[in-house]
N, C-alpha and C positions, 0 to 999 in steps of 0.2 A: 840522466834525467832527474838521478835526487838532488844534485844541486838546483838544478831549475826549480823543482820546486817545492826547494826551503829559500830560494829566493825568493820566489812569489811569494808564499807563505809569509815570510818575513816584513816583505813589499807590501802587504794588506796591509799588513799590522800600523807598519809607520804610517802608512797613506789614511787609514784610520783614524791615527789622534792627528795627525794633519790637518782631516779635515775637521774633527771633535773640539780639538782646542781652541780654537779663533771663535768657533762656537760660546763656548765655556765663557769665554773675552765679553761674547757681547752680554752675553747676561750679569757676568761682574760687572760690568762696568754701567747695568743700570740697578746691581744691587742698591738700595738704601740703605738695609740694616747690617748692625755687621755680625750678628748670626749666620746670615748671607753671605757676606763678605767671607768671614773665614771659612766655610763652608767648599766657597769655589776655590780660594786659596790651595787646600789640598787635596778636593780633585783636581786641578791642574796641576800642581807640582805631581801630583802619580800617576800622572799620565804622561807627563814630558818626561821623569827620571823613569818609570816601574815599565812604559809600554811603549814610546816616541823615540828613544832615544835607543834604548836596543832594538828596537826594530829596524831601526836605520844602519844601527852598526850593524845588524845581522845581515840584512839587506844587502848593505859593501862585503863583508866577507865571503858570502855565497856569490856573488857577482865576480869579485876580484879573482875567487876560485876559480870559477868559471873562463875567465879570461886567461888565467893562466895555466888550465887543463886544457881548454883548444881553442876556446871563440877566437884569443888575438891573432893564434896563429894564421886562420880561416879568414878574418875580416879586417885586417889590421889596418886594408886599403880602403876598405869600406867608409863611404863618410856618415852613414848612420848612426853608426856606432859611436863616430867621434861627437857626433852632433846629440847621441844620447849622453854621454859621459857630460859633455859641455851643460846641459839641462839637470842632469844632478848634480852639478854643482853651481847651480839657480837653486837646488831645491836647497841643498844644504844651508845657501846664503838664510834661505827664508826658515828652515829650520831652525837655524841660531838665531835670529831674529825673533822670532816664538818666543824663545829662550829669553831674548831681553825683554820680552812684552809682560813674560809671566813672573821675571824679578819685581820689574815695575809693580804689580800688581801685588808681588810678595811683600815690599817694603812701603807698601800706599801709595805709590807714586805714579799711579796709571794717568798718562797725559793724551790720552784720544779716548776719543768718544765710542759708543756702539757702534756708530753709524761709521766711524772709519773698518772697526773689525767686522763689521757685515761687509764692507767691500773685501779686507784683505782672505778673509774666509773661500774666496769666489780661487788665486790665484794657485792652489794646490793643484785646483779640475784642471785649470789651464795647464800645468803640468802634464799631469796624470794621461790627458789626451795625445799629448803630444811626445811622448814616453814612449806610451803603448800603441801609437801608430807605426814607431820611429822602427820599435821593437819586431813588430807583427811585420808590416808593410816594406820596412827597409826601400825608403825612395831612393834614396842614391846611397 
């Protein structure tokens, strides 16, 4: 059960600046000033390097443990499982993706608007619901 949950534990954390950062996106990207500007600059970089990104790695390690102390053995038939793993690696897509949004932003070079990162801000939850259904519920 401790692996479980410093998985979760871990699991907050990423899902946290997940949601946090696209956040962060829209307001850089209707800063004016560049008080402002540099401002979000390094909240975002410490939060994608200091809290997003080990929590993700943490996340996989306590998970990967976990799969290899009993879950794969127990559900390896299972397609929940497989259809979980499939979806974290949707999220990882959009976690590195994060990643190029907030270089952009590091080197001035942000080319979407608020109004895109107030949509992509929305597609974490989509995750997140469908994770923790897959997790809890196990349909097939």
């Amino acid at each position: 059960m401790w692996l479980k949950a410093f998985h979760l534990i871990f699991m907050v954390t990423w899902f946290a600046g997940l949601f946090y950062l696209p956040r962060l996106f829209v307001y850089h990207a209707l800063a004016e000033d560049e008080i402002s500007r540099q401002r979000f600059k390094i909240m975002e970089r410490k939060l994608y390097f200091g809290i997003m990104t080990p929590g993700m790695i943490l996340t996989f390690v306590f998970g990967a443990w976990m799969l290899a102390d009993y879950a794969w053995a127990l559900y390896r038939d299972q397609g929940w499982l497989h259809a979980k793993l499939t979806l974290l690696g949707g999220l990882i897509v959009y976690h590195l993706a994060c990643g190029k949004w907030l270089l952009g932003f590091a080197h001035d070079r942000n080319r979407h608007s608020h109004v895109f990162y107030r949509w992509v801000n929305e597609i974490p939850a989509l995750f997140l619901v469908a994770i923790i259904v897959l997790a809890t519920v196990k349909p097939f």
